[in-house]
MARMI-224934 format. One record per residue: x, y, z of N, C-alpha, C, CB in turn. Coordinates in steps of 0.1 Angstrom, whole numbers, padded with zeros to 4 digits, always signed. Each point is the difference from the previous one (the first is absolute). Glycine has a CB too. Layout:
XYZXYZXYZXYZ...
//
This chain:
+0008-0012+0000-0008+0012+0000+0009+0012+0000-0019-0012+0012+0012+0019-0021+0008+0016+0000+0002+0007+0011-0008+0003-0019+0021+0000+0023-0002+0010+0017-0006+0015-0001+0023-0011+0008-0014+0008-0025-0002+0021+0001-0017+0001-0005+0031+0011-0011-0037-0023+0007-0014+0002+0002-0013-0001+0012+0010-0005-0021-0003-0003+0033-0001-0001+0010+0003+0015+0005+0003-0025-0002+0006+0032+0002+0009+0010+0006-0014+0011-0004+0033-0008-0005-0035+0009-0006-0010+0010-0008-0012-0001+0006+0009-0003-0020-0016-0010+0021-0014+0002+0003-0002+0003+0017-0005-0017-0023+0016+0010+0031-0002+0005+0012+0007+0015+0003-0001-0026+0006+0008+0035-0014-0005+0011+0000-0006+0009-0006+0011-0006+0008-0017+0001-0017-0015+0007-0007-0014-0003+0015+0009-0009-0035-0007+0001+0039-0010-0003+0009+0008+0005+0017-0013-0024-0019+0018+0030+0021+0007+0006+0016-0005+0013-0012+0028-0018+0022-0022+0027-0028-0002+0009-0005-0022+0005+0000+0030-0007-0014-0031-0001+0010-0018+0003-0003-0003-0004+0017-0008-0011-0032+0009+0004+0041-0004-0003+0014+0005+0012+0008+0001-0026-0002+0012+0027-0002+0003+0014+0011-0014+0018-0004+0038-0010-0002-0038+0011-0013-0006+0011-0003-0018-0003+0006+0020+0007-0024-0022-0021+0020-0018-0002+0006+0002-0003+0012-0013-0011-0018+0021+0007+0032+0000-0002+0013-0001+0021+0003+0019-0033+0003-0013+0036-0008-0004+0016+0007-0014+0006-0005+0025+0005+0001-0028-0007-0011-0013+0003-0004-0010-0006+0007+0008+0002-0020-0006-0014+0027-0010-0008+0005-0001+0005+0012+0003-0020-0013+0007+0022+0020+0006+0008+0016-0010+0012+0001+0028-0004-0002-0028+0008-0011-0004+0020+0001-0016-0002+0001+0022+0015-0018-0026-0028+0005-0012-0003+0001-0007-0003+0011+0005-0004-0017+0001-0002+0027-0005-0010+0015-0004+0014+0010+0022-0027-0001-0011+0037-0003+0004+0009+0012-0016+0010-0003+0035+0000+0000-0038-0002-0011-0012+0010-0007-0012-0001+0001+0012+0004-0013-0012-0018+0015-0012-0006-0001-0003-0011+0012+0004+0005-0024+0008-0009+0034-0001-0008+0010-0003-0018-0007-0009+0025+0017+0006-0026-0029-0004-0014-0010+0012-0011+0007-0011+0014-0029+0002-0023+0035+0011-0015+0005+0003-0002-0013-0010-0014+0021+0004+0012-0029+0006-0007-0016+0014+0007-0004-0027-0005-0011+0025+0018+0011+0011+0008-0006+0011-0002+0012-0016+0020-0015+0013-0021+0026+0014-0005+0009+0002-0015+0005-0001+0023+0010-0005-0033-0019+0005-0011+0000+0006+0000-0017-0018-0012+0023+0013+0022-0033+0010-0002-0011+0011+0009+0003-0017-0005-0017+0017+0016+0019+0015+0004+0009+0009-0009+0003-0010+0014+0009+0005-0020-0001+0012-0011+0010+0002-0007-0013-0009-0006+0029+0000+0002-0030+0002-0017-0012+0012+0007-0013-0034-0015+0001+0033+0030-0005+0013+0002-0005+0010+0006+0003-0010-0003-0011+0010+0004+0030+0012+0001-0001+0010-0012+0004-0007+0023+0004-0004-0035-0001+0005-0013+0001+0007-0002-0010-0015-0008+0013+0008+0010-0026+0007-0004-0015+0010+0009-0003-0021-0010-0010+0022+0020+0014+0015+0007+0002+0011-0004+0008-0012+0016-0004+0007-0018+0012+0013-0010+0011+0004-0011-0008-0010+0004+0025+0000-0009-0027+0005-0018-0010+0008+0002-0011-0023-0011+0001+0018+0018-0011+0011+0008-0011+0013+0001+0002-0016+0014-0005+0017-0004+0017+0013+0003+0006+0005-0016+0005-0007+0028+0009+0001-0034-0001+0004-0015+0003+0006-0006-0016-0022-0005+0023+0018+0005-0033-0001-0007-0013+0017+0006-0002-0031-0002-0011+0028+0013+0011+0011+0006-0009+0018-0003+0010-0022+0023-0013+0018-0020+0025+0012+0001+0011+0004-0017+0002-0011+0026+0016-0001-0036-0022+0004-0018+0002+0008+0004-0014-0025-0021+0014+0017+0025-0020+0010-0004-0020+0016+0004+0004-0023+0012-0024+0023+0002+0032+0014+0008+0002+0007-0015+0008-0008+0033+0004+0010-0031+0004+0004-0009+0015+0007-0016-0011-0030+0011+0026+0017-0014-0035-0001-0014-0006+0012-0001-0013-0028-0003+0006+0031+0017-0011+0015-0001-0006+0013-0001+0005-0011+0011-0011+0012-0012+0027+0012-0004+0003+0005-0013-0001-0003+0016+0010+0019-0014-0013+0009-0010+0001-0002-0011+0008+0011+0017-0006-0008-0030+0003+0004-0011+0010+0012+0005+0010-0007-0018-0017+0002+0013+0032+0013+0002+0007+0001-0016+0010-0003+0033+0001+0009-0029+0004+0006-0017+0004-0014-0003+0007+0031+0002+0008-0037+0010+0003-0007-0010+0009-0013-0001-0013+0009+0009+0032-0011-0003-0039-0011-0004-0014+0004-0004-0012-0012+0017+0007+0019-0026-0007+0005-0004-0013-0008-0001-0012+0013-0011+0013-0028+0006-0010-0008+0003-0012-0005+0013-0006-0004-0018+0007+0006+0029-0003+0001+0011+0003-0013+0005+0004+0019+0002-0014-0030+0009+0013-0012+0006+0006-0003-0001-0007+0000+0011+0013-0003-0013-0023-0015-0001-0010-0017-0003+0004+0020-0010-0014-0014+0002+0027-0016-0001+0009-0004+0011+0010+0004-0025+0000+0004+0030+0001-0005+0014+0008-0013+0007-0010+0028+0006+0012-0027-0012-0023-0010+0011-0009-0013-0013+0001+0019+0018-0021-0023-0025+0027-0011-0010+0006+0002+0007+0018+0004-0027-0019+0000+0030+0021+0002+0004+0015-0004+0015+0001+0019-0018+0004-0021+0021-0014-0005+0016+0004-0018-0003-0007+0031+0020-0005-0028-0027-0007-0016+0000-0005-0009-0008+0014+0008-0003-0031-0005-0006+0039-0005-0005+0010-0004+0007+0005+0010-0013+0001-0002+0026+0012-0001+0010+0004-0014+0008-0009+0028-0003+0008-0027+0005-0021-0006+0006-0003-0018-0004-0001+0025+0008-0008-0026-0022+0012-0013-0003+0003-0001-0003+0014-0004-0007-0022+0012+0014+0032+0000+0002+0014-0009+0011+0002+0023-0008+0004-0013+0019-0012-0004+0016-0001-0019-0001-0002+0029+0009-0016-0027-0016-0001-0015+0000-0002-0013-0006+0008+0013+0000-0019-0004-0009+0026-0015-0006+0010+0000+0009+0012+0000-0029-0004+0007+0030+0008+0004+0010+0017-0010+0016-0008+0037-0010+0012-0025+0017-0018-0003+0013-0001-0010+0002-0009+0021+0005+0006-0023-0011-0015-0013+0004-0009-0013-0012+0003+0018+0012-0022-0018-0021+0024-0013-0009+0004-0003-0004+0007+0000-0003-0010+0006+0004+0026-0004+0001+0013-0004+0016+0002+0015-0023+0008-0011+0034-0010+0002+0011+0004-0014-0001-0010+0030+0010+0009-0032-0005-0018-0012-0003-0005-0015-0002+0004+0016-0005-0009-0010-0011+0012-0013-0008+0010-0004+0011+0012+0011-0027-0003-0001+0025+0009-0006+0014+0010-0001+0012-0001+0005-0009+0010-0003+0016-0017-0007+0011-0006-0014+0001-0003+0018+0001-0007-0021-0018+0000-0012-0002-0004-0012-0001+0014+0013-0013-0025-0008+0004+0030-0006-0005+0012-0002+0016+0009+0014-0029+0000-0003+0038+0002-0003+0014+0007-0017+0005-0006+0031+0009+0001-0024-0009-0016-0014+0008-0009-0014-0010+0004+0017+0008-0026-0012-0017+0022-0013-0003+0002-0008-0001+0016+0007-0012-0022+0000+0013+0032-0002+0002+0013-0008+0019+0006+0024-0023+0001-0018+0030-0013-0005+0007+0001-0002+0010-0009+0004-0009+0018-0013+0005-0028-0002+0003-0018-0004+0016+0001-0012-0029-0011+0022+0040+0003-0001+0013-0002-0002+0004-0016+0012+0001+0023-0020+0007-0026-0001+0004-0011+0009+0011-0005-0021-0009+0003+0025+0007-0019+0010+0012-0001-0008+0012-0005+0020-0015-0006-0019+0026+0016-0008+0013+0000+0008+0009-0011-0007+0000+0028+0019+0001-0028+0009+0008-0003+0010-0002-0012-0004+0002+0023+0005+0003-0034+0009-0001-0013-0003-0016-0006+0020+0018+0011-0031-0017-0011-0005-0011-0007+0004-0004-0008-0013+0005+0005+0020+0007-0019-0001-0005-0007+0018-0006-0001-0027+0013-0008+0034-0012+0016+0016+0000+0003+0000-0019+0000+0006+0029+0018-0009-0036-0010+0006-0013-0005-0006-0003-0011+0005-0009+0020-0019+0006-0027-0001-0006-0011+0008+0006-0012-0022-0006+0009+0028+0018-0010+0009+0010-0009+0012-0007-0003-0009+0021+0009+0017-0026+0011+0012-0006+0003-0003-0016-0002+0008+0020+0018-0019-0024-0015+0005-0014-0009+0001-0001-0015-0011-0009+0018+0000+0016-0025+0005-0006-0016+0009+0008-0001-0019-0007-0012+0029+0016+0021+0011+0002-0006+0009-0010+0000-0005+0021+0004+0007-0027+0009+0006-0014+0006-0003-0011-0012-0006+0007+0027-0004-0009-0031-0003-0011-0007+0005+0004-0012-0018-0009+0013+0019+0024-0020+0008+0000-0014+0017-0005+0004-0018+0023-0012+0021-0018+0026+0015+0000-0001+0004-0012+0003+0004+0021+0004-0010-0030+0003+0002-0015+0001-0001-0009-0007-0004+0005+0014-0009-0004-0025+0000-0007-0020+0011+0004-0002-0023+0002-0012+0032+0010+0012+0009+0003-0008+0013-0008+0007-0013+0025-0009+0015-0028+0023+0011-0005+0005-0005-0018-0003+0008+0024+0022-0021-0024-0025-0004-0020-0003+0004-0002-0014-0023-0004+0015+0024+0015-0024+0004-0003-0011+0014+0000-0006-0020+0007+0002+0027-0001+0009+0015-0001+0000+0003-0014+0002+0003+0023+0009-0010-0026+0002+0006-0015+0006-0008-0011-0009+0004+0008+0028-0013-0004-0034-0003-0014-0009+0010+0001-0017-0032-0001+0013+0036+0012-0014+0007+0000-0014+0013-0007+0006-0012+0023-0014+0017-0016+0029+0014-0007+0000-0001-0015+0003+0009+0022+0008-0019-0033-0004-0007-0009+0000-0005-0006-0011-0002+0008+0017+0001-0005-0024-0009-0005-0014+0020-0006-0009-0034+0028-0003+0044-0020+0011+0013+0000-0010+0005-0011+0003+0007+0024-0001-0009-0029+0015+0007-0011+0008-0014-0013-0003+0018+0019+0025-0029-0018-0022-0010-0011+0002+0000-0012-0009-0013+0017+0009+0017-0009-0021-0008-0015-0012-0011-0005+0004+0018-0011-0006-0018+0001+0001-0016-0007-0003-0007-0001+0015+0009-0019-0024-0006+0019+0032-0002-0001+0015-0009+0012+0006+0023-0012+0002-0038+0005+0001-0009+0002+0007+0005+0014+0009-0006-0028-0001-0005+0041+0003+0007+0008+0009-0001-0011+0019-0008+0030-0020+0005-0041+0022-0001-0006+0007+0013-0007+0006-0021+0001-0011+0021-0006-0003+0014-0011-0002+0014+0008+0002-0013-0016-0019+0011+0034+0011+0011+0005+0003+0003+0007+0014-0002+0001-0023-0010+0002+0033+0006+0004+0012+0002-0011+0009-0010+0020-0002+0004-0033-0003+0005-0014+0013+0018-0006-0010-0037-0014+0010+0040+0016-0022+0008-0009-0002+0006+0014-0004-0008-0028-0007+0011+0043+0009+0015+0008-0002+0008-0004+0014-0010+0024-0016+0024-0024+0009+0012-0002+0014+0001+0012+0001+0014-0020-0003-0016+0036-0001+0001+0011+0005-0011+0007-0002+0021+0000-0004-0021+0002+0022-0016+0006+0009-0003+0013-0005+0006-0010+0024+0004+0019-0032-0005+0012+0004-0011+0005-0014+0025+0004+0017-0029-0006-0025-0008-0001-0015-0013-0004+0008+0018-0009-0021-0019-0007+0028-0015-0006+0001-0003+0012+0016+0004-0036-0012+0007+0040+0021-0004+0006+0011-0008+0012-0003+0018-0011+0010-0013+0018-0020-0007+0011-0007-0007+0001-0006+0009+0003+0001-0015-0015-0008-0009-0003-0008-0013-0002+0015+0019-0012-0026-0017+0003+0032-0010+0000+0008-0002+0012+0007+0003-0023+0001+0005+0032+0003-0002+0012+0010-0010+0009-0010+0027+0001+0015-0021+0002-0027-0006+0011-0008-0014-0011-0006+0027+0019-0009-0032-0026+0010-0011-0006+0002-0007+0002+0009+0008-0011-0010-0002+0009+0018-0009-0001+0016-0006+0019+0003+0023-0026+0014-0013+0035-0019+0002+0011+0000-0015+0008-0003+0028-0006-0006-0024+0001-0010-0012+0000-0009-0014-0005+0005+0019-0004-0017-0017-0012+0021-0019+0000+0008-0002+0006+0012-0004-0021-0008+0018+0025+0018-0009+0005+0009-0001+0015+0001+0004-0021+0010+0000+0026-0020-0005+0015-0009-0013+0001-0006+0023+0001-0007-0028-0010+0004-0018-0005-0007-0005-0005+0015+0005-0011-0031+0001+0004+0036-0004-0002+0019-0005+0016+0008+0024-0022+0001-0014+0034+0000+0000+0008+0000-0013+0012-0003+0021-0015-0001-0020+0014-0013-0007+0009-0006-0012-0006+0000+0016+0010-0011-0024-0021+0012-0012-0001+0001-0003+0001+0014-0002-0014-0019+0009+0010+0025-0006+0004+0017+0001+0011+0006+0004-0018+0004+0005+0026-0012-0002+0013-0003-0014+0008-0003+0022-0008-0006-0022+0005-0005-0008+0003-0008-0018-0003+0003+0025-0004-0014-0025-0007+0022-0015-0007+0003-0002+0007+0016+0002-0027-0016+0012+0034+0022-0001+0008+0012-0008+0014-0003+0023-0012+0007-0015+0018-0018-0008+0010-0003-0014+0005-0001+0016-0004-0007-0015-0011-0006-0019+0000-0003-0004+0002+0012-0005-0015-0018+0005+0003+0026-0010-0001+0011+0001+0008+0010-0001-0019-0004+0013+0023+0008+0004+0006+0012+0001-0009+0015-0013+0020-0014+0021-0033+0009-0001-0013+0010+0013-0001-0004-0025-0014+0001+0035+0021+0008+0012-0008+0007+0004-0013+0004-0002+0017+0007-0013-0029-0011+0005-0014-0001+0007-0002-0012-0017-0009+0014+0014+0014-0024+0003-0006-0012+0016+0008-0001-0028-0004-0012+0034+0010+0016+0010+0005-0001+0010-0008+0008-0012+0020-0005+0007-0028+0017+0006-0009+0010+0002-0012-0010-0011+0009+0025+0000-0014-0030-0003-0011-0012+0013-0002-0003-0022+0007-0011+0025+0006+0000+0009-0001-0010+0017+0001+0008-0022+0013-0020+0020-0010+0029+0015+0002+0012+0000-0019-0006-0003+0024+0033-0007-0029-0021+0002-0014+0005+0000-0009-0012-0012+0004+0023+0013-0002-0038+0004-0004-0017+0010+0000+0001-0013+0009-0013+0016+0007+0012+0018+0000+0001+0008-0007+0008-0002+0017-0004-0002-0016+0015+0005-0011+0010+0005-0015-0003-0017+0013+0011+0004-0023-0017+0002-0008+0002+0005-0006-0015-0016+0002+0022+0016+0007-0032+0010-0004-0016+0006+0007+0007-0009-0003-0026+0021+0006+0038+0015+0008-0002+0002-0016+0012+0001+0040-0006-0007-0045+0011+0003-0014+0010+0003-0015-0007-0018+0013+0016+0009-0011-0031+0000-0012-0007+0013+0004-0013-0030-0009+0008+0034+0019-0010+0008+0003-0007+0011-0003+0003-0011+0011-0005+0011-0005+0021+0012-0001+0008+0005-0018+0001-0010+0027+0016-0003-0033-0009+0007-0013-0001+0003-0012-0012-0010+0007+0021+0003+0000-0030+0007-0005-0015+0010+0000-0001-0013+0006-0010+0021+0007+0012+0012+0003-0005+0010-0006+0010-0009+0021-0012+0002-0024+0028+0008-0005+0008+0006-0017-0003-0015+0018+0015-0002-0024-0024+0001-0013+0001+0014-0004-0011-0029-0002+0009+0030+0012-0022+0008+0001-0012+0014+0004+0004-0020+0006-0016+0022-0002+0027+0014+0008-0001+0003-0014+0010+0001+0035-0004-0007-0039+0017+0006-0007+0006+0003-0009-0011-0008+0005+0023+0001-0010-0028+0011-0016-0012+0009+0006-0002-0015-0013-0016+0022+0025+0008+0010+0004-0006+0010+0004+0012-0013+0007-0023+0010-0005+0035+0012+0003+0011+0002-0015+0003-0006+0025+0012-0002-0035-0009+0005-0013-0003+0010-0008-0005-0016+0006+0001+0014-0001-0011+0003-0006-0015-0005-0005-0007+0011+0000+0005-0011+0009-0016-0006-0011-0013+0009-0002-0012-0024+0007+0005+0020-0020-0012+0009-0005-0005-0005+0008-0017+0006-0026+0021+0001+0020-0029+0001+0008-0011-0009-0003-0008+0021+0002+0002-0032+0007-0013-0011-0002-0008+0004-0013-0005-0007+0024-0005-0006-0029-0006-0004-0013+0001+0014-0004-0015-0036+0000+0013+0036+0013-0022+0004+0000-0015+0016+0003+0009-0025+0012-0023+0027-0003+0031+0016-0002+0002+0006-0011+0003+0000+0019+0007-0011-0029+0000+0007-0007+0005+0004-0013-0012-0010+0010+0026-0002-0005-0038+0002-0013-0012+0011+0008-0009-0027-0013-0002+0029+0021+0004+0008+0006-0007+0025-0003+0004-0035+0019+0000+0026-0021+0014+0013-0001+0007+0004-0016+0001-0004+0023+0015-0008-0029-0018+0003-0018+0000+0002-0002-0015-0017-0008+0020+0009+0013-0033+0001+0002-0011+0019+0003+0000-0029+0008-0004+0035+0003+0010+0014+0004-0004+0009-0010+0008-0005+0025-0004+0001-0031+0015+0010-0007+0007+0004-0016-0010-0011+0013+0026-0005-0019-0032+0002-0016-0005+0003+0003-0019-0021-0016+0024+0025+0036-0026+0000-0002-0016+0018-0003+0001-0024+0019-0014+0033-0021+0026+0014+0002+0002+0001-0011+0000+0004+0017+0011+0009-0022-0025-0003-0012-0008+0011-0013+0012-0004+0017-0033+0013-0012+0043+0005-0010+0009-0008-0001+0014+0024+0003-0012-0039+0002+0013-0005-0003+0011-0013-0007-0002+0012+0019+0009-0009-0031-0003-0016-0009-0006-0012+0002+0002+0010-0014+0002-0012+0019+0011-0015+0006+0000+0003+0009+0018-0019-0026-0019+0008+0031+0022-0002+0011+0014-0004-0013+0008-0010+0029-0008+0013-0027+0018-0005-0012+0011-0009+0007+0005+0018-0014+0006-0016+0024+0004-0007+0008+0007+0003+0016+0002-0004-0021+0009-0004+0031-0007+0000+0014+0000-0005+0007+0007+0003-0002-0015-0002+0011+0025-0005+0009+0004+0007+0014-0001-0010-0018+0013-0002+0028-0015-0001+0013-0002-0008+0013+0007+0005-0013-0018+0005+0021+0023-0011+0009+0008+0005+0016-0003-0005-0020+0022-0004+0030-0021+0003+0013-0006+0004+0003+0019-0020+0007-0031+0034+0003+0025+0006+0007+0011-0002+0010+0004+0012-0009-0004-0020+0018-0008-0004+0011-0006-0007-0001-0008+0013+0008+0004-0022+0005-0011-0006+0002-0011+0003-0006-0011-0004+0017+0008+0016-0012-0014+0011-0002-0008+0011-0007+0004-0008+0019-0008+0009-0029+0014+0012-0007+0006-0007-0019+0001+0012+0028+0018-0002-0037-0025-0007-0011+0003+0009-0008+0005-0016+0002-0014+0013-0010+0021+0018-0008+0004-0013-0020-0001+0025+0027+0029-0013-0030-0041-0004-0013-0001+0011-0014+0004-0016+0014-0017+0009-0022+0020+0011-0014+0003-0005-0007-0004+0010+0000+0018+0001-0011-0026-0006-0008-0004+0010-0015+0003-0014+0019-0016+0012-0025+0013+0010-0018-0001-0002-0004-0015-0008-0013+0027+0019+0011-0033-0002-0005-0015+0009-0014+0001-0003+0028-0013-0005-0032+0002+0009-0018+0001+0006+0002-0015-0019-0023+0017+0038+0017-0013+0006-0001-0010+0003-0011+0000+0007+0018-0003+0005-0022-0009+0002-0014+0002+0013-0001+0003-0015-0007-0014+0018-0009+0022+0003-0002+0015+0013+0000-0012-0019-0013+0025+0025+0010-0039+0011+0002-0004+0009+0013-0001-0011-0017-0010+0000+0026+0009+0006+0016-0005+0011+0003+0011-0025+0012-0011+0035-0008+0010+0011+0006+0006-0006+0016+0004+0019-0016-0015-0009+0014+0024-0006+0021+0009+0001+0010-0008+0011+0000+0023-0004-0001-0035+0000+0008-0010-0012+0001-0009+0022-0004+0002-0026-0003-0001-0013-0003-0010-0012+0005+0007+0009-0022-0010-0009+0013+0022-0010+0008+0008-0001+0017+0002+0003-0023+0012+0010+0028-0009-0003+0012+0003-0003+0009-0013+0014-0004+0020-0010-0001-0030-0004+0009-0012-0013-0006+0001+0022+0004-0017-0028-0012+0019-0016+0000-0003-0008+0003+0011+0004-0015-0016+0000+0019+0031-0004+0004+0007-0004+0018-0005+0012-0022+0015+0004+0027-0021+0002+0015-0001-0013+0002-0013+0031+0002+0008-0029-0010-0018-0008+0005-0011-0018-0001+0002+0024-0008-0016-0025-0003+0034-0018+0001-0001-0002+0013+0008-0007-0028+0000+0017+0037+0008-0003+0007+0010+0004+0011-0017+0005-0012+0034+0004+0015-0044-0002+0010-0011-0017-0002-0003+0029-0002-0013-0034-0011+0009-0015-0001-0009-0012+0004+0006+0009-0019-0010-0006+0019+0029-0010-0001+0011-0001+0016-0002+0005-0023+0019+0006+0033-0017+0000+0010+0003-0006+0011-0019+0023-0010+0026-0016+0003-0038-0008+0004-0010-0014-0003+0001+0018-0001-0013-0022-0009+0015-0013-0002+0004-0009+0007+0008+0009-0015-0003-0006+0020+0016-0009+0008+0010+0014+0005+0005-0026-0014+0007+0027+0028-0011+0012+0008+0004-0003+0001+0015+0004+0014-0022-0017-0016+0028+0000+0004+0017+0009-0006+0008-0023+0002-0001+0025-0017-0009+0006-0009+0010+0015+0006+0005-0015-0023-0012+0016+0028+0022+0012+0007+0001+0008-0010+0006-0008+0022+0002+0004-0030+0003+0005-0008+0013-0002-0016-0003-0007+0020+0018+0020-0032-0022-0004-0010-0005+0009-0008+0004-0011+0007-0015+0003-0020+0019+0013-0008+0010-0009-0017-0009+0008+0020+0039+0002-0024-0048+0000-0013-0002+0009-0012+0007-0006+0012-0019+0000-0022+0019+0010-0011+0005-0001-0007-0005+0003+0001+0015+0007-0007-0023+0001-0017-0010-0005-0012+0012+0027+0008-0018-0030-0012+0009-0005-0014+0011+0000-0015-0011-0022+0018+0019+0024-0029-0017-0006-0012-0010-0020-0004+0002+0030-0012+0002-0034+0011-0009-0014+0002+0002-0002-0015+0005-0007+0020-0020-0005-0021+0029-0006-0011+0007-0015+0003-0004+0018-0003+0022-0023-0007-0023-0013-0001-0002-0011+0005+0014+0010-0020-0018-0002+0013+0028-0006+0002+0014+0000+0015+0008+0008-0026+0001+0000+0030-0007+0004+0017-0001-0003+0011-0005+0011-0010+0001-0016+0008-0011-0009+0009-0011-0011+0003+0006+0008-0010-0021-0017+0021+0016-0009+0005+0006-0007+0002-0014+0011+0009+0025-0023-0006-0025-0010-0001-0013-0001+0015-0007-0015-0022+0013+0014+0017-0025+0003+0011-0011-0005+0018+0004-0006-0023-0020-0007+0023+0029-0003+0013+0005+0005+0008+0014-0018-0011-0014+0030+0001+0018+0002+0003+0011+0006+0017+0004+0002-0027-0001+0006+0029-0012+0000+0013-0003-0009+0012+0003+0010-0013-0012-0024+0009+0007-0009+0004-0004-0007+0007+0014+0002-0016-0021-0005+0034+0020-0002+0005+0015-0017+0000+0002+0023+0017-0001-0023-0020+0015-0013-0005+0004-0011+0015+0001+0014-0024+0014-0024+0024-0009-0002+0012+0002-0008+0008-0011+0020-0004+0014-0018-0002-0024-0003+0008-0013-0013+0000-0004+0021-0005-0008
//
């Protein structure tokens, strides 16, 4: 996945959240509307996360050092985590109770009426415009893959994390403005609590979506289903190695894969032979899926009782 298109859409979206989080502030302050200060919070939550996105990507370009030999590339799973901390705590619990206040004791908006419904469709033009950033830089990386399949199976969080925020953003901006809006008509401060306790509970199930998707990848997960045929494809086209016995693969990073494998030669070849055909499957692995940065083969003679079945490669999960 592209960084510097990652890099882009999470700041097209901190840029559009910082200018609507004060609009929404000024709106709340004018009007007293729970909705307009549970969308406040909810973007300045998505401004803190941004900032989380961008400061994991910084942190995740350093060097290997002894005590991290694989180097940080997972710090950038370790901040997107965090960032569905942020989102359940500060925007969908904080919410909930907001909602629960309003509705405990439902007030009508007397005053500049017409100030949030003005501040949300402004919010909702500048947030289409930050969802459309992130689905073009998405649409570059996805291929054929489901927008489903691409936020459960990308190895880099920060595209699908954005994609779901400036979604979530987006409905609970239409969350918002109708309960807004059905406050007015009526002059019933429930329906304004309504639309709080919406926002609320899409910024709770968002949140733990993104919790359930990032924990696999701080885990580890092992490498898509085509890298990994692709890396068994380059290991058995290496004309002195008879076939892959067994393999495992796990991403270290976004962009970082470190694979092992056991290959069976034959029990005649001399160390010379072997190592040129060790060297030329780790050249074919790496033309193959340049991620694989990291590659540790071992010659072995193949046993039947040893081998492990053709998909073993193959990552689960999918």
């Amino acid at each position: 996945m592209s960084v510097e298109g990652s890099t882009k859409a999470v700041v097209m979206a901190l840029c559009a959240n910082l200018g609507i989080a004060a609009t929404k502030f000024v709106a709340y302050a004018l009007t007293g509307s729970s909705s307009m200060l549970a969308e406040g919070i909810h973007s300045v939550a998505d401004s803190s996360n941004q900032g989380l996105l961008l400061l994991g990507g910084k942190r995740a370009r350093r060097g290997a050092t002894e005590e991290h030999p694989f180097g940080y590339g997972r710090e950038r799973y370790v901040y997107s985590f965090m960032v569905a901390i942020v989102l359940f705590s500060l925007g969908g619990l904080f919410a909930l109770y907001e909602a629960w206040h309003k509705l405990s004791h439902p007030e009508p908006i007397t005053s500049w009426q017409w100030v949030p419904v003005t501040v949300l469709v402004i919010a909702i033009a500048l947030e289409s415009s930050a969802m459309r950033t992130a689905i073009k830089e998405s649409n570059a990386v996805r291929g054929k893959a489901s927008w489903v399949q691409f936020i459960r199976r990308s190895k880099s969080p920060e595209l699908p994390v954005i994609l779901l925020e400036d979604a979530g953003a987006l409905v609970g901006l239409v969350f918002a403005l109708v309960g807004v809006s059905l406050t007015l008509v009526t002059g019933d401060g429930v329906w304004d609590g309504l639309g709080t306790a919406a926002i609320g509970v899409l910024l709770v199930i968002i949140a733990i979506v993104l919790a359930v998707e990032v924990k696999s990848l701080l885990i580890g997960e092992s490498a898509t289903s085509e890298n990994v045929r692709s890396i068994r494809e380059a290991i058995e086209s290496v004309e002195d190695v008879e076939r892959l016995i067994h393999m495992r693969t796990q991403h270290i990073g976004p962009e970082e894969l470190l694979v092992a494998a056991k290959i069976a030669v034959d029990a005649r070849d001399d160390a010379e032979r072997v190592t040129r055909a060790i060297d030329e499957a780790e050249n074919r692995i790496r033309a193959a899926v340049p991620i694989a940065t990291l590659i540790y083969l071992e010659p072995d003679l193949f046993r039947a009782d040893r081998a492990e079945p053709a998909a073993s490669g193959t990552p689960t999960g999918e």
